[in-house]
C-alpha positions in Angstrom: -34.1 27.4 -12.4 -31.2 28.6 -10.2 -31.6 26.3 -7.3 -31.8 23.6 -9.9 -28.2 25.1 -11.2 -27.3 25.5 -7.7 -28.1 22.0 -6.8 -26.2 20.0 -10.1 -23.4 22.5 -9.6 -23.1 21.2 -5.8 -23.3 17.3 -6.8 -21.0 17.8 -9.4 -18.5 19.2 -6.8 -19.4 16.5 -4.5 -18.9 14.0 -7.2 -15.3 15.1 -7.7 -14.0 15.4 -4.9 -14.1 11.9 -3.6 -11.0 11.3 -1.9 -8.6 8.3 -2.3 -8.0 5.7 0.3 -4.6 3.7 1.1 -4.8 0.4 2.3 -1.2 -0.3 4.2 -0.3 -3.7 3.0 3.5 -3.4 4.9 5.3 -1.4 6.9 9.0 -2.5 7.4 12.3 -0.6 8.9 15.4 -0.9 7.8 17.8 -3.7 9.3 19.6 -0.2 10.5 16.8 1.6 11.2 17.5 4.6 9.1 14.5 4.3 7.0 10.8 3.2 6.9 9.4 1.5 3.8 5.9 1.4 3.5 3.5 -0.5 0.8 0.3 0.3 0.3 -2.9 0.0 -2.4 -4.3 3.7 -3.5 -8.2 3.3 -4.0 -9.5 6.3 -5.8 -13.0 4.6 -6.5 -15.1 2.9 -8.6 -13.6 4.8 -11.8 -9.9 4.2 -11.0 -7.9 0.6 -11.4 -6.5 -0.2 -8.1 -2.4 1.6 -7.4 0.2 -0.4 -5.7 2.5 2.0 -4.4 5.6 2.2 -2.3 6.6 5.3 0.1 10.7 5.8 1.2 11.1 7.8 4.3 13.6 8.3 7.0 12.2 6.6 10.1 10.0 9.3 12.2 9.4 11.0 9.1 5.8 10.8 7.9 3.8 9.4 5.4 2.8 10.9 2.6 -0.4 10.2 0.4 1.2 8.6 -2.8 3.8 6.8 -3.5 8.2 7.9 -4.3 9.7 5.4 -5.1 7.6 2.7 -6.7 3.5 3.5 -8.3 1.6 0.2 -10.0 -1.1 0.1 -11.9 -3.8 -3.1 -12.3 -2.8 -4.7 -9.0 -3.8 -5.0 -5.8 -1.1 -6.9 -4.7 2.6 -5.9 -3.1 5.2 -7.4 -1.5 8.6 -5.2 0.3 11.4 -6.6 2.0 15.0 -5.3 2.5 17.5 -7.1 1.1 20.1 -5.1 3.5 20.1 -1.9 5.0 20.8 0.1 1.6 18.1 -2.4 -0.6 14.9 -2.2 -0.9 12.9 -4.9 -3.4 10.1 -4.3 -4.1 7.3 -7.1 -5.8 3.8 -6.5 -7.6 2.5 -8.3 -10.1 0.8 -5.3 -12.0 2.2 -2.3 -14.7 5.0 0.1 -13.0 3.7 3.5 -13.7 6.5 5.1 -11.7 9.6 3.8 -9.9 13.2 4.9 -8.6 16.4 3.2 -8.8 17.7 4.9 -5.7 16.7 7.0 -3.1 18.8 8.7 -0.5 21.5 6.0 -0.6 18.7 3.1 -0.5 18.4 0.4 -4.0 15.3 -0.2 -4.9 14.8 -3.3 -6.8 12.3 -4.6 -8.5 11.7 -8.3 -8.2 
């Protein structure tokens, strides 16, 4: 009976920990070069709706797991593009969970 325990106890933990995976849809600098915007789709399996998602950074700076200044919901779609070197728009067709008017200087507008 304990190895039986043993053994759900270690699926279950297996089970939970599936990890997510980011598919990079776009990676575009700044027109000035100061920062690095990057869109990407957060997978987080068969139980999760797919996560559009937008990371901000300084260029050199690196990439985090989710998203700062713009999380979806629904979609698997998204579009960036900078408008100018302090705005950022930002397109996806699905429900904004999350998202920033402004980071470090930069617009971010949604389209």
């Amino acid at each position: 009976m304990l190895r039986f325990l043993l053994f759900v106890c270690c699926l279950v933990s297996v089970a939970c920990s599936i990890p997510c995976d980011n598919e990079i849809k776009h990676e575009l600098v700044s027109p000035d070069g100061r920062y690095t915007a990057t869109a990407f789709i957060r997978d987080c399996g068969a139980t999760t709706d797919f996560s559009p998602q937008v990371y901000l950074r300084r260029t050199g700076n690196k990439l985090a797991a989710t998203g700062n200044v713009f999380i979806g919901n629904h979609s698997n779609e998204i579009t960036i593009r900078w408008l100018s070197a302090s705005e950022l728009e930002i397109s996806s067709p699905g429900e904004v969970a999350h998202s920033m008017k402004e980071f470090e200087g930069v617009r971010v507008r949604l389209k």
